[in-house]
C-alpha positions as CSV (number, residue, x, y, z in Angstrom):
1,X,-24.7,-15.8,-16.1
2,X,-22.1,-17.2,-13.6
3,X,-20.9,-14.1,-11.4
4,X,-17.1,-14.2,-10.7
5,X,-15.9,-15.6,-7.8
6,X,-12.6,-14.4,-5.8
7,X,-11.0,-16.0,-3.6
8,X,-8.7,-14.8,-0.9
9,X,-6.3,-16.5,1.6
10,X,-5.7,-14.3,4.6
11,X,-3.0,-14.5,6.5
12,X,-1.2,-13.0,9.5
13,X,1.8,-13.7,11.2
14,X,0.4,-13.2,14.4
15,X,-1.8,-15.6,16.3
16,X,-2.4,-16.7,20.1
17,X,-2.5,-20.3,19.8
18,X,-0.1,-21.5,17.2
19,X,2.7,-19.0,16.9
20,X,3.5,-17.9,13.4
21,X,0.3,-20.3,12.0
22,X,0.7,-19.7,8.5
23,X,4.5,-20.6,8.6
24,X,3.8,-23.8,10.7
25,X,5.8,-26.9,9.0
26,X,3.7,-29.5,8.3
27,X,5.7,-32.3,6.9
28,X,8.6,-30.0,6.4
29,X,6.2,-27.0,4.5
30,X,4.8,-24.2,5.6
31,X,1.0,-24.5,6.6
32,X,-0.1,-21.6,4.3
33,X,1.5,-23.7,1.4
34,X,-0.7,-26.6,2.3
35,X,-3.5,-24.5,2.2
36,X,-2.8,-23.1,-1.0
37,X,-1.9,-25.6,-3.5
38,X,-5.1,-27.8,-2.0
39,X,-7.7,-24.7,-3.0
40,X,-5.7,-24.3,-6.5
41,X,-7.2,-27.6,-7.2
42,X,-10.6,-26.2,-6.9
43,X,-12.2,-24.9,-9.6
44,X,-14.7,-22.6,-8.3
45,X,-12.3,-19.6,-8.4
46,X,-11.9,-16.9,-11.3
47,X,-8.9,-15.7,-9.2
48,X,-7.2,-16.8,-6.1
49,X,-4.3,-15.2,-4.1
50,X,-3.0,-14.9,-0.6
51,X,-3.4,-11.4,1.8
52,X,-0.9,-11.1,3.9
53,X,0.6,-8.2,6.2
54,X,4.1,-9.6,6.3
55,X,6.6,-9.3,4.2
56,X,8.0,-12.7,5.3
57,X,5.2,-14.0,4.3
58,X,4.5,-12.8,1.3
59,X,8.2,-13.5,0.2
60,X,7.7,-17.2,1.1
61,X,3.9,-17.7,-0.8
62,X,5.8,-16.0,-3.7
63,X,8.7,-18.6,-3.9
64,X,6.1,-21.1,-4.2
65,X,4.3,-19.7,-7.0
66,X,1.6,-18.2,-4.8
67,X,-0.3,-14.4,-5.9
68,X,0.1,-12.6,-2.9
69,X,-1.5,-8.9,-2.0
70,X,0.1,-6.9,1.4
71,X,-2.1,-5.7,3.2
72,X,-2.6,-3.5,6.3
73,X,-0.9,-4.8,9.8
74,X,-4.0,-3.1,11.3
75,X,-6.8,-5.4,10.7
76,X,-8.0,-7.5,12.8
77,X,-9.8,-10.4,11.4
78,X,-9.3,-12.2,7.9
79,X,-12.7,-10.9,7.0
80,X,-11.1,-6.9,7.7
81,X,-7.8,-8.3,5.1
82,X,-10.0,-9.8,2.5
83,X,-11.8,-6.6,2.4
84,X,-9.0,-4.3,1.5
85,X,-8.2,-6.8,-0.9
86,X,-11.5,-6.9,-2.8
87,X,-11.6,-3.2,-2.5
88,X,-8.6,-2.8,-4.9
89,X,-9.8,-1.5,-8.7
90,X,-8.8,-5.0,-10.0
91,X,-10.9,-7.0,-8.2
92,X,-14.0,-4.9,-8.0
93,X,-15.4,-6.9,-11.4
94,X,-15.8,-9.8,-8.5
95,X,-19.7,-9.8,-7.3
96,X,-18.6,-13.0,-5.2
97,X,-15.4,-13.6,-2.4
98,X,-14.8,-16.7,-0.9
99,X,-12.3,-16.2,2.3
100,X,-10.4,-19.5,2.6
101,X,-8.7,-19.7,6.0
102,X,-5.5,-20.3,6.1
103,X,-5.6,-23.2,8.8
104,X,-7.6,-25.3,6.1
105,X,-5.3,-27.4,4.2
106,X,-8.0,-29.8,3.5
107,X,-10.8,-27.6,2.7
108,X,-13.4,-29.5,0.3
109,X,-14.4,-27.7,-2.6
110,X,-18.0,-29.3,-2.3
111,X,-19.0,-27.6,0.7
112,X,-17.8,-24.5,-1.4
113,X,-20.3,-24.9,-4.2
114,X,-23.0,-26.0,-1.7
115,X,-22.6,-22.9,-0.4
116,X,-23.0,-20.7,-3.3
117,X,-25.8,-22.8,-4.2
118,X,-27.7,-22.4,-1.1
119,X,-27.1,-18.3,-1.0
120,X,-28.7,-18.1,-4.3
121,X,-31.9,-20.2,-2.8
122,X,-31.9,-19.2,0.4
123,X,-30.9,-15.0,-0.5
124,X,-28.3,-15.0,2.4
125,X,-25.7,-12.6,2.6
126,X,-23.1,-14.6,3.7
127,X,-22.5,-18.3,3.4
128,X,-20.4,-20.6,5.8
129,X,-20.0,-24.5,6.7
130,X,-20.5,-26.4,9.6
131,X,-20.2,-30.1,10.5
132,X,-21.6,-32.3,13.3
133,X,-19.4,-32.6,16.4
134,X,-17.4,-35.9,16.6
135,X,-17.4,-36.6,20.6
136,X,-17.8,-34.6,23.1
137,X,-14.2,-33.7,24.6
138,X,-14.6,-31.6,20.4
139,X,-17.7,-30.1,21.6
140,X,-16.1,-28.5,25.0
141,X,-12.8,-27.2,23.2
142,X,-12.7,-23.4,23.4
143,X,-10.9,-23.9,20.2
144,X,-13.7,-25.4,18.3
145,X,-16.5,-22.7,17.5
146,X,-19.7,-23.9,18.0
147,X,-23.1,-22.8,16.2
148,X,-26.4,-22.6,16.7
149,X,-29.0,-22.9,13.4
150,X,-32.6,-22.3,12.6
151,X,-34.4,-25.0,11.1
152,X,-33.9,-23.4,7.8
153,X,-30.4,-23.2,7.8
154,X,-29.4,-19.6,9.4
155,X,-26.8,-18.8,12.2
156,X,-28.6,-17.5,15.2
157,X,-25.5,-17.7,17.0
158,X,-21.7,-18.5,17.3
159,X,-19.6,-19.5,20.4
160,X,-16.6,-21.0,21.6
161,X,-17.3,-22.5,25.6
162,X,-20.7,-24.2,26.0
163,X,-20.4,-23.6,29.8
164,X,-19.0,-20.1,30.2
165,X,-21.0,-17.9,27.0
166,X,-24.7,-17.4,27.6
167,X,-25.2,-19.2,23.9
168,X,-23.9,-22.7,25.3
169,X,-25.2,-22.3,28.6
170,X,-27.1,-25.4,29.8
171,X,-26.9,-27.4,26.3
172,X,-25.5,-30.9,26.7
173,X,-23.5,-33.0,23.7
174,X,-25.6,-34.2,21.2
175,X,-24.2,-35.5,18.0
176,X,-27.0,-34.7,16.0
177,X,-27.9,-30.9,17.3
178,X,-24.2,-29.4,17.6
179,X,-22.1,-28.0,15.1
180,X,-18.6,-27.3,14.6
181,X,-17.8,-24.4,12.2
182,X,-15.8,-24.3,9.4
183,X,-14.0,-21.4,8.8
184,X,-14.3,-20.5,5.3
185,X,-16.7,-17.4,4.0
186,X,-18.4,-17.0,0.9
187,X,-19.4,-13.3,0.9
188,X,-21.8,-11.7,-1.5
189,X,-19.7,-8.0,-1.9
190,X,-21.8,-5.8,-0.6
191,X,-22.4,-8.3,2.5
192,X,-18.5,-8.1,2.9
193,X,-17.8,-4.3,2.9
194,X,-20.6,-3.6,5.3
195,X,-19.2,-6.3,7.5
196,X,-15.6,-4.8,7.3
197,X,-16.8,-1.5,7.9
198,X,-19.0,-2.3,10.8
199,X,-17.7,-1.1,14.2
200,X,-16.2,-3.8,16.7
201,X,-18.6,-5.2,19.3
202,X,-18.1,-6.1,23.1
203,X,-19.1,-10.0,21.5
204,X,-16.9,-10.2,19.1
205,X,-13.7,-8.4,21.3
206,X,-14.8,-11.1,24.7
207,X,-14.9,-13.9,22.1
208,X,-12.4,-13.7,19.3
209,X,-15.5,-14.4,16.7
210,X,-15.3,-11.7,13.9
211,X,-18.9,-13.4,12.9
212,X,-20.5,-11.9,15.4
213,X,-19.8,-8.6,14.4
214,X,-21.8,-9.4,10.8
215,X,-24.9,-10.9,12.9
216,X,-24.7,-7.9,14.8
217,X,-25.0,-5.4,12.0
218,X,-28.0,-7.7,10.8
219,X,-26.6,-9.8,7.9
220,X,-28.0,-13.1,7.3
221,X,-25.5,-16.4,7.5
222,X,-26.3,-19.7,6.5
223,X,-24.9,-22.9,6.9
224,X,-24.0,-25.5,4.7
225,X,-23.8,-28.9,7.0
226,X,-21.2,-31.4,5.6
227,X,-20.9,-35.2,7.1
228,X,-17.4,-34.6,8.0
229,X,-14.5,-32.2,7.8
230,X,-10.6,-32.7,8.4
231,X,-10.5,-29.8,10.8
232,X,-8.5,-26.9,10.9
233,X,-5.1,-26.3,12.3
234,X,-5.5,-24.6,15.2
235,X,-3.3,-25.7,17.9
236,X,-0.1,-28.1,18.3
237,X,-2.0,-31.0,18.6
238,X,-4.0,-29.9,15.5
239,X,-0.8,-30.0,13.6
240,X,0.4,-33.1,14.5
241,X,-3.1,-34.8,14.0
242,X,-2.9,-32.9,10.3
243,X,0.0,-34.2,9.4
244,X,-0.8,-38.0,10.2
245,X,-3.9,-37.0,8.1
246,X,-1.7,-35.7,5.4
247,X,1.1,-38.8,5.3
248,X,-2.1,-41.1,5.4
249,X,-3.9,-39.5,2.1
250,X,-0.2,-39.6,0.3
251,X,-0.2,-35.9,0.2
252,X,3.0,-34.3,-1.7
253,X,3.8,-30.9,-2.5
C-alpha cells in the first residue's frame, strides 16, 4: 500500500543572501510562485501547500491559488516550519513529507521518486539529492553545499567552503567525487520530528546547515545522485542565470 506523501513549501521572508527570497521576481513573478506551480505538476504528492511565517506571504501564495499554513516566526530552518506543519491533526494521516525548498523552481520530480525509492531499499531515515559539481569556481562557492557520501549512498558529511571547514580541508576539484546538494527533503515522520526537536549544534549554528543537526542526533541520509540539476536560487546572480533558464525552456505562468 502506497503511504501518503505531504509536501510542504517553507518559506520565510527573511534570508542573508537574497533579501526577501521567496518574493524575488523572476520574470515579473514572485520566486515562491515559480516554485509552486512547477511541484503542482508533480504527481508524487497527496497534498501540497506552502508554510510561511508572514502574512505577506501568505496573502500573495493565496492570490495565486496556493494552500498556505502560518507558521511560527521562531523557527529556524525549513525543516523546524515543515514540522509544525506536519504536526497539525490534519496532516498526521501523512507517514511521508517531502520539504520542497522554496529556491527550486525547477525541482525534477524524478529525483523525488528516486528518492522514495531508495529509502525504502536502503531503510534511511531521511532522503536528499545531490549532483556532480559542474567546474570548479561551483565547487569553491560558500553558497553551494557540498557533500561527502559512502560508497553506499549515505551523507557522512555536509559543508559549505572546502578550504576553511575541516570536511573540505585538503580535497581538490574532482568532477566525479564532489557533490552539490539539492535542497529538497523527503522525511520518513518520525525521522522529521526527532530532527525538529533536536537541540541546535555549534555545526549547524558556524555553518548555516540545518542537516547537520539530523547527522548529529544519528539519523541516516542518503543521496540520490542526478546527472544534472538547474540549481537553486540562491544569490542575485542565481536569479538572473534562472531566469535566462526560465525564458529559454518557454516557461509561463
Amino acid at each position: 500500500m502506497k503511504e501518503k506523501v505531504l509536501g510542504v513549501i517553507p518559506a520565510r521572508l527573511k534570508s542573508s543572501r537574497l533579501p526577501q527570497k521567496p518574493l524575488f521576481p523572476l520574470l515579473g513573478k514572485p520566486l515562491v510562485r515559480w516554485v509552486w506551480n512547477n511541484a503542482l505538476q508533480m504527481d508524487i504528492f497527496d497534498e501540497l501547500l506552502i508554510a510561511t511565517d508572514s502574512l505577506n506571504i501568505a496573502k500573495i501564495c493565496e492570490q495565486f491559488g496556493a494552500c498556505v499554513e502560518l507558521t511560527s516566526k521562531l523557527h529556524r530552518s525549513g525543516t523546524d516550519r515543515v514540522a509544525e506543519v506536519a504536526g497539525k491533526k490534519k496532516y498526521r494521516n501523512y507517514r511521508m513529507v517531502i520539504n520542497i525548498q522554496g529556491d527550486l523552481p525547477l525541482l525534477e520530480e524524478s529525483c523525488l521518486e528516486d528518492i522514495l525509492i531508495q529509502m525504502k531499499v536502503q531503510s534511511w531515515d531521511i532522503g536528499t539529492c545531490a549532483t556532480p559539481f559542474r567546474n570548479a569556481a561551483e565547487w569553491q562557492d560558500p553558497s553551494k553545499v557540498k557533500l561527502k557520501l559512502t560508497s553506499d549512498g549515505q551523507v557522512e558529511c555536509f559543508f559549505r567552503s572546502p578550504c576553511s571547514s575541516v570536511e573540505g580541508s585538503g580535497k581538490r576539484f574532482n568532477k566525479d567525487q564532489n557533490f552539490r546538494h539539492i535542497g529538497t527533503y523527503v522525511y520518513t515522520r518520525d525521522a522529521l520530528f526527532k530532527w525538529a526537536s533536536a537541540p541546535l549544534g555549534s555545526s549547524e549554528e558556524l555553518q548555516d546547515l540545518e542537516q547537520l543537526r539530523a547527522l548529529g542526533v544519528g539519523l541516516t541520509i542518503g543521496a540520490v545522485i542526478v546527472p544534472k540539476d538547474e540549481g537553486s536560487v540562491d544569490t542575485m546572480v542565481d536569479a538572473r542565470r534562472m531566469e535566462k533558464k526560465l525564458m529559454k525552456l518557454k516557461y509561463s505562468l
